[in-house]
N, C-alpha and C positions, 0 to 999 in steps of 0.2 A: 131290378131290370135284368133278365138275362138274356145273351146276347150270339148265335151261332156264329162261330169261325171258321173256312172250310181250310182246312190243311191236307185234304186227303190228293191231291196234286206231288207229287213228288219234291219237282224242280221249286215250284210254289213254296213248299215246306220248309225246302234246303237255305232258300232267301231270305224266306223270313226268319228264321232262327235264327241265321247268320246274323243279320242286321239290328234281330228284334228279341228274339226269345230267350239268346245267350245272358244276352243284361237284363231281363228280368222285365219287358217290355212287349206290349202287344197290339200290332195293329185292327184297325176294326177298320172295314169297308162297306158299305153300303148300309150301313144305317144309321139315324140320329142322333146326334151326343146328348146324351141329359144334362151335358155338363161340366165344364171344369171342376174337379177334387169329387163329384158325384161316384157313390160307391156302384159297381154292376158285377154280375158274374156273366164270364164270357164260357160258352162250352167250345171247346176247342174239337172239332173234330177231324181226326187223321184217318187214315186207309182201313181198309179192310171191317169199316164198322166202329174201328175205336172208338171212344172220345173220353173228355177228361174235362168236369168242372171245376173251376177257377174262380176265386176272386178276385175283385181288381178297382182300382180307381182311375176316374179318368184327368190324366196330365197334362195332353194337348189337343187340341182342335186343329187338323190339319187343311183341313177346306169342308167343302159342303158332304158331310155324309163319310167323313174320313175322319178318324181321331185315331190318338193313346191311348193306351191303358197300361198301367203300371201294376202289374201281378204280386200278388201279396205273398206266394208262393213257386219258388222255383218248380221248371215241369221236368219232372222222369223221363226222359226221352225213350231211356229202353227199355222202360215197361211199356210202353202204346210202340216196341217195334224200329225204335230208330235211335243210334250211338251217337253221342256228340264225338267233335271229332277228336280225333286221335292225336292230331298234330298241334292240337291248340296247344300255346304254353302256359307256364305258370307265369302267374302277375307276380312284381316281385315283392317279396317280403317283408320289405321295411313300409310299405306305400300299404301293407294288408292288414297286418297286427299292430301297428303301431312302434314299430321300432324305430326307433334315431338313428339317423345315417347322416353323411354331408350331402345335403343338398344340391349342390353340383352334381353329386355322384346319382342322386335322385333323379333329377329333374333329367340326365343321359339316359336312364333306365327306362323312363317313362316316354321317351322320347322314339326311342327302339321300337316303342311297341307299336301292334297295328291298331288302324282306328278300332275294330271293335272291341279288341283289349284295353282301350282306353276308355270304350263306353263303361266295361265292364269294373273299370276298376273305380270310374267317378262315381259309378252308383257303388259300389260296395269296400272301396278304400276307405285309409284314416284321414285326420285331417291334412296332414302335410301331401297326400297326392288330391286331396280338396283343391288344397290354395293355389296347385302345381295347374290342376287339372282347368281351374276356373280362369288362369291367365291362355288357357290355349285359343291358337288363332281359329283352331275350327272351334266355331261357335254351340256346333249342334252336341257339344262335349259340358254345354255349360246347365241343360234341361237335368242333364244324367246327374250330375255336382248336387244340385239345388235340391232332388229325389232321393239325394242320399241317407237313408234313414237316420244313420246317424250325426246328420249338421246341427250345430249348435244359433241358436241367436246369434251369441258374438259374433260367428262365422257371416250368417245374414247380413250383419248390421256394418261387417266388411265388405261383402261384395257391393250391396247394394251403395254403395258411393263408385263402384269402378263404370269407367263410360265403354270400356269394353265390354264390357256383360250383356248379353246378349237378350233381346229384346221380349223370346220364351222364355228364359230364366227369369227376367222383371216381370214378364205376367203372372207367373207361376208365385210370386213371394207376394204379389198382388191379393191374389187368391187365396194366400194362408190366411185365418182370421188370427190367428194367434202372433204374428209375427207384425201384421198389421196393428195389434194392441201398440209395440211399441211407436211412440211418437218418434224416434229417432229414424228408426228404418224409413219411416214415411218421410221425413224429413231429408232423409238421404236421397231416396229414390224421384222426391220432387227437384233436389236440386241436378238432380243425375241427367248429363246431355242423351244419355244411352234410353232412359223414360220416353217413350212413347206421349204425344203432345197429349190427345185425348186422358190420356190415364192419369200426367202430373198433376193435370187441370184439378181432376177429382180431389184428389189426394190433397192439394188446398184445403179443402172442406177438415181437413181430420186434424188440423196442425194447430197449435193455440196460439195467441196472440201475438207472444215473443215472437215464435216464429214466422209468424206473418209479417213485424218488422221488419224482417232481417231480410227475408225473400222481396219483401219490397226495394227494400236500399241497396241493396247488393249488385253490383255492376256483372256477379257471374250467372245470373239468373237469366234465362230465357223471358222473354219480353213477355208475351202472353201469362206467364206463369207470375212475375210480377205482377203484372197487371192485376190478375186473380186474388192476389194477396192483399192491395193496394184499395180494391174493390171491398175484399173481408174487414178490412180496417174502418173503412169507411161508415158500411154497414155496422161494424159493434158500436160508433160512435154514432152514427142516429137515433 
């Protein structure tokens, strides 16, 4: 499915990079999403004629005829005519390659930074500005985390038990099949108050027995969500 984007607007251009195109992300307006994790190529076209195709997946549904795309390739800004800018700084060091630092010292550094240094760095940090990054209170920091090419299971299988985590970032772990293989994430994400009611409900269905126990008798479990369990129980015993 490919997809025109117009960037040949100046001021247009300059916002969305800022927001979007620096971390490696790409709005789409006016037309139909095929998809959550659906692959498209978007052609992106700037001034004077340019343009520049892309591949990409799509991450989020923003409303009707608006979505993400998450870009499989950084874009050349000054080959199509336009510099990134000059004053951006560098992310730091230990949050990019992987180096040990104190944590305190980390978590000030990352803290400095502005928001879209911080988009930039969940999508392309190690894991210690993951863990850093996935406790932050802006939410919209936790999509960028979760698209981090390099996230491990383990890492999943931590966030998804946190009730901060942000409601994008549940849909999006929702929508891995692979992550959903484990019974445990599922198991997380059903007991997690942050789960969306419709979504936990489902995710019932994928859980074995044991665990339908436990969500039944469990005093920390959402009623409906019990209930669902209490139901599955009942049904294997008929």
């Amino acid at each position: 499915m490919s997809i025109s984007v117009d960037l040949t607007d100046p001021q247009q251009f300059e916002a969305v990079k800022e927001q979007y195109l620096d971390v490696g992300v790409c709005p789409v307006l006016g037309a139909s999403s095929p998809g959550p994790l659906q692959p498209v190529t978007l052609v992106l076209r700037f001034s004077e004629g340019r343009e520049l195709k892309v591949a990409g997946t799509v991450i989020q549904e923003l409303g009707k005829e608006q979505f993400l795309v998450q870009l499989s390739e950084s874009v050349d800004f000054e080959r199509y005519g336009v510099s990134k800018d000059s004053e951006e700084s560098d992310l730091p060091v230990e949050l990019t390659l992987g180096r040990e630092g104190d944590s305190s010292s980390l978590y000030r550094k990352i803290q400095s930074l502005t928001t879209n240094e911080k988009r930039r760095l969940a999508r392309n940090g190690n894991k210690t500005a993951r863990q850093l990054l996935v406790k932050d209170s802006n939410k919209s920091l936790h999509l960028f985390v979760i698209n981090n090419p390099k996230i491990t299971l383990d890492e999943i299988l931590e966030y998804s038990k946190s009730p901060q985590l942000s409601q994008d970032a549940i849909k999006m772990i929702v929508q891995n099949p692979s992550w959903l293989r484990s019974r445990q994430v599922v198991f997380n994400l059903t007991l997690n108050p942050a789960t969306p009611m419709d979504i936990a409900s489902r995710l019932v269905d994928k859980l074995s027995p044991t665990q339908w126990r436990v969500l039944a008798n469990s005093n920390r479990v959402r009623t409906p969500i019990a209930a669902a369990a209490k139901k599955k129980l009942i049904g294997r015993l008929s």
